[in-house]
C-alpha positions in Angstrom: -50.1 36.9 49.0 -53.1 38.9 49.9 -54.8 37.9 53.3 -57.9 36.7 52.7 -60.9 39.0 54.2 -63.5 37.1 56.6 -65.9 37.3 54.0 -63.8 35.1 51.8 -63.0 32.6 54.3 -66.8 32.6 55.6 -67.9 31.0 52.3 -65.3 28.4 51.6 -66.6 25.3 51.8 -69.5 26.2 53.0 -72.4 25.8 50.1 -74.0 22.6 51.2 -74.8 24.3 55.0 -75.5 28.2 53.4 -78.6 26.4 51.2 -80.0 25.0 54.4 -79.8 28.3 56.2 -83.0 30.7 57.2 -82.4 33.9 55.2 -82.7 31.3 52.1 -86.1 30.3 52.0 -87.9 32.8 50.3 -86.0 32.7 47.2 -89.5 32.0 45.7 -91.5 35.1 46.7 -88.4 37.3 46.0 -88.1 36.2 42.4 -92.1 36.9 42.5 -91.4 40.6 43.5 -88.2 40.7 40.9 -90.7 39.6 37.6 -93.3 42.3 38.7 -90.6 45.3 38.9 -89.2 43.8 35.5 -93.2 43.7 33.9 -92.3 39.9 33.4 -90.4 41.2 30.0 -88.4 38.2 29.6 -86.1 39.9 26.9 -84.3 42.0 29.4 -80.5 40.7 30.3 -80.0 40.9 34.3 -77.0 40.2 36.5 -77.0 38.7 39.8 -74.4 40.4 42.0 -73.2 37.8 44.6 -75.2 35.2 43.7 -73.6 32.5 46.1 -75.2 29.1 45.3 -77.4 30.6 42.4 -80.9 31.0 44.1 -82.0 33.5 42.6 -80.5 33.3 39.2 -81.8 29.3 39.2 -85.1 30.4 39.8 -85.4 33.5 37.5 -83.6 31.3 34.5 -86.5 28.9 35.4 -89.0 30.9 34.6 -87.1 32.0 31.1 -85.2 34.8 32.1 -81.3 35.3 30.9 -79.1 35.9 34.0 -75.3 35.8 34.7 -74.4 34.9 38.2 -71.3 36.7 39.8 -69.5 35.7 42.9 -66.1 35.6 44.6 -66.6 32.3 45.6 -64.8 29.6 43.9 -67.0 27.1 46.0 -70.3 28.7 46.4 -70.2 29.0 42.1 -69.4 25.1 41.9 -72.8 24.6 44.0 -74.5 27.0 41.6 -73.1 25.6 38.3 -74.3 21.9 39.8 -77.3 23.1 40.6 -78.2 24.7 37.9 -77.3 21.4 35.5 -79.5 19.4 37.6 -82.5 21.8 36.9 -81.1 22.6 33.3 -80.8 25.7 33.6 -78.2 28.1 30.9 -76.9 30.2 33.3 -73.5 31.9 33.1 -71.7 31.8 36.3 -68.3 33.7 36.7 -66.4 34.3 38.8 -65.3 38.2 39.6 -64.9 40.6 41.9 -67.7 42.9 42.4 -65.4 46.3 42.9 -64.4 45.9 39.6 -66.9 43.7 36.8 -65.8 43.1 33.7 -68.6 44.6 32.3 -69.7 47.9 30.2 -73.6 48.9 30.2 -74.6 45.1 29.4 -77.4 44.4 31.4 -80.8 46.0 31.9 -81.4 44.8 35.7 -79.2 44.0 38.1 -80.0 42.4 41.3 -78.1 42.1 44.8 -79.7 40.5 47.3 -79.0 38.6 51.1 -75.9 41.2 51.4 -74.1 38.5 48.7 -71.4 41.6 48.1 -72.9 45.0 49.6 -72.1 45.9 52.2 -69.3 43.6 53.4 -66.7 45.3 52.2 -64.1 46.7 54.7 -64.5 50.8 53.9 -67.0 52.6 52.8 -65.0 53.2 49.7 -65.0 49.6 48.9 -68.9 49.3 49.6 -69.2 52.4 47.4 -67.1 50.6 44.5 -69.6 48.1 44.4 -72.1 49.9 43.5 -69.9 51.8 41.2 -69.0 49.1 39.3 -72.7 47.5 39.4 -73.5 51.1 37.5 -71.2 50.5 35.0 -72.4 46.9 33.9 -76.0 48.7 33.7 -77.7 49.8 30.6 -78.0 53.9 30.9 -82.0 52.8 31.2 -81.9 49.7 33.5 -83.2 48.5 36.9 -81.5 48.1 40.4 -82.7 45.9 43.0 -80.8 45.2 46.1 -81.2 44.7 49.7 -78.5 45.9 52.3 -78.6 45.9 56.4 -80.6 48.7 57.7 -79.0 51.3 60.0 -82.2 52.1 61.9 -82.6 48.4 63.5 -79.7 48.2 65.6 -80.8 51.9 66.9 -83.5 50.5 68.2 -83.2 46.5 68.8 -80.9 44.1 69.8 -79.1 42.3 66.4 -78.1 39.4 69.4 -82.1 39.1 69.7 -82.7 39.3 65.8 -80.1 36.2 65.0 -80.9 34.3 67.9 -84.7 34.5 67.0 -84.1 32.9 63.9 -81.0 30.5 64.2 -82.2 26.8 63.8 -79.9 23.6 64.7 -76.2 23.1 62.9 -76.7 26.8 61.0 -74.4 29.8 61.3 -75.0 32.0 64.8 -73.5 35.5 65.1 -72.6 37.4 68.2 -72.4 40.8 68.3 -69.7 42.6 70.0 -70.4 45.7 69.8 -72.2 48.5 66.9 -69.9 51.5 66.4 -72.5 54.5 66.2 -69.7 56.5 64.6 -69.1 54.0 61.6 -72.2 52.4 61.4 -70.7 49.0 61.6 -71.6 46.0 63.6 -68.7 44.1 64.7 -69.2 40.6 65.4 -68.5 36.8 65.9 -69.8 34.0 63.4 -69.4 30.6 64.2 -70.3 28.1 61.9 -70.1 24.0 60.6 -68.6 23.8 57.1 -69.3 21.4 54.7 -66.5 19.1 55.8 -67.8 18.8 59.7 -64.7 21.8 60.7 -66.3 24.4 63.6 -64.5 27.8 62.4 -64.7 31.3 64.2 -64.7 34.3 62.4 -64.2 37.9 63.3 -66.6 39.4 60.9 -67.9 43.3 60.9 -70.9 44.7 58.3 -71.5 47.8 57.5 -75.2 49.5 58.2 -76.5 52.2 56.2 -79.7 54.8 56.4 -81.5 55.6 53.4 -80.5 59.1 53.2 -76.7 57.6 52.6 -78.2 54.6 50.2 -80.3 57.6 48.1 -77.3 59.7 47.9 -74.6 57.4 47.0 -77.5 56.0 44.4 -77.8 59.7 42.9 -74.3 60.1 42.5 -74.2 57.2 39.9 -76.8 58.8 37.9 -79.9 56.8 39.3 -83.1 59.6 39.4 -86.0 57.3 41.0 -85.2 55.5 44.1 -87.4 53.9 46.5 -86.9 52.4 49.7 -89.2 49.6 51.5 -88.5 46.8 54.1 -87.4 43.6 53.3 -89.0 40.9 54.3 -87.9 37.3 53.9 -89.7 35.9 50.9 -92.3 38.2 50.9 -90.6 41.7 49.6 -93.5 44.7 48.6 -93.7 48.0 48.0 -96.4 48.2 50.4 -94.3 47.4 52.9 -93.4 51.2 54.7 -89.3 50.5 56.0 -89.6 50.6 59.7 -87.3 50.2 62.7 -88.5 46.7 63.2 -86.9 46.1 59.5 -83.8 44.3 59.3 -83.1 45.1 56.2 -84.1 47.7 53.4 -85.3 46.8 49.8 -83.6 49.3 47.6 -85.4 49.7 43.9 -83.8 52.6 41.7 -84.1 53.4 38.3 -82.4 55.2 35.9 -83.6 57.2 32.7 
């Protein structure tokens, strides 16, 4: 049997605790920013890469758009499937492996977002197969919009500082150990409550990346306008310049 990756283990039984976390409150003011990009053209089909608990695609179905949720998650999909039937919602939720969707130029906007899938992965190569296979499900004209860690913070900031700053009581708290300036890639320790009461320990690492990588990799798939902003919690904007204070980077890319 395989061994399971820490990012696997992180979100077993752990859906009840992850919708009570920080990084999920602005669910809200994202899906704002998601219906201007789109021109609220609620005809178009999107996918929600690594949707967890269904957030987003709870919200955007709410407001009478068709989504399909993917995740890995066994557990985090039974929280969005019960979710969704308590807002009745028609959502389809499957589960798949985002290296490899079981899907072929399907949908016309595709959103990733709160580093659900990207960039987790353990190589590059993985990460890259991500948004590979995101391509592929993509309509040759379509929409990307995703949010990944950004490689200029931890050149200039402490990621201990950035977690600690917004951990709150009985959530997740992660420790770095130590960012590998040769890989990009902060190692790290994440310690958390699951939904049974059980403390775990995980051994976690995530991979950052600059946006002359993010461009690139984007322009190998084919994409031919892609911007770059930061990402602010409930609040993203393209008038929002990506600095070194910006945890994370909105990505938008197009292609024609």
């Amino acid at each position: 049997m395989k061994k399971k990756q820490w990012y696997e283990k992180l979100f077993e039984n752990y859906a009840e605790k992850y919708d009570k976390e920080v990084f999920t409150k602005g669910t809200k003011g994202e899906c704002d920013f998601i219906e201007k990009e789109v021109g609220f053209n609620k005809k178009l089909n999107i996918i929600d890469v690594g949707c967890g608990t269904g957030r987003h695609s709870i919200e955007l179905a709410q407001r009478g758009y068709k989504v399909c949720g993917i995740d890995l998650s066994e557990s985090m999909l039974k929280k969005a499937k019960e979710k969704a039937g308590q807002k009745q919602v028609d959502i389809s939720f499957l589960q798949c492996d985002a290296r490899n969707l079981p899907f072929k130029r399907e949908f016309d906007v595709a959103i990733m977002l709160c580093e659900g899938a990207f960039p987790l992965m353990e190589t590059d190569e993985e990460n890259y197969a991500i948004l590979k296979s995101v391509s592929e499900s993509m309509k040759q004209r379509a929409k990307f919009i995703f949010t990944t860690l950004s490689g200029l913070f931890p050149l200039f900031h402490s990621i201990n500082d950035f977690h600690a700053q917004d951990a709150e009581k009985g959530g997740a708290t992660y420790e770095s150990t130590g960012f590998d300036l040769m890989t990009f890639r902060d190692y790290n320790m994440t310690r958390l409550e699951d939904d049974s009461g059980v403390v775990r320990e995980l051994k976690c690492n995530e991979r950052y990346y600059v946006p002359s990588e993010i461009t690139w990799l984007l322009k190998t798939l084919g994409f031919t306008s892609i911007e770059i902003f930061g990402a602010r919690l409930g609040a993203f904007s393209r008038e929002d310049e990506l600095k070194t204070e910006d945890y994370e980077m909105l990505v938008v890319a197009e292609r024609e």
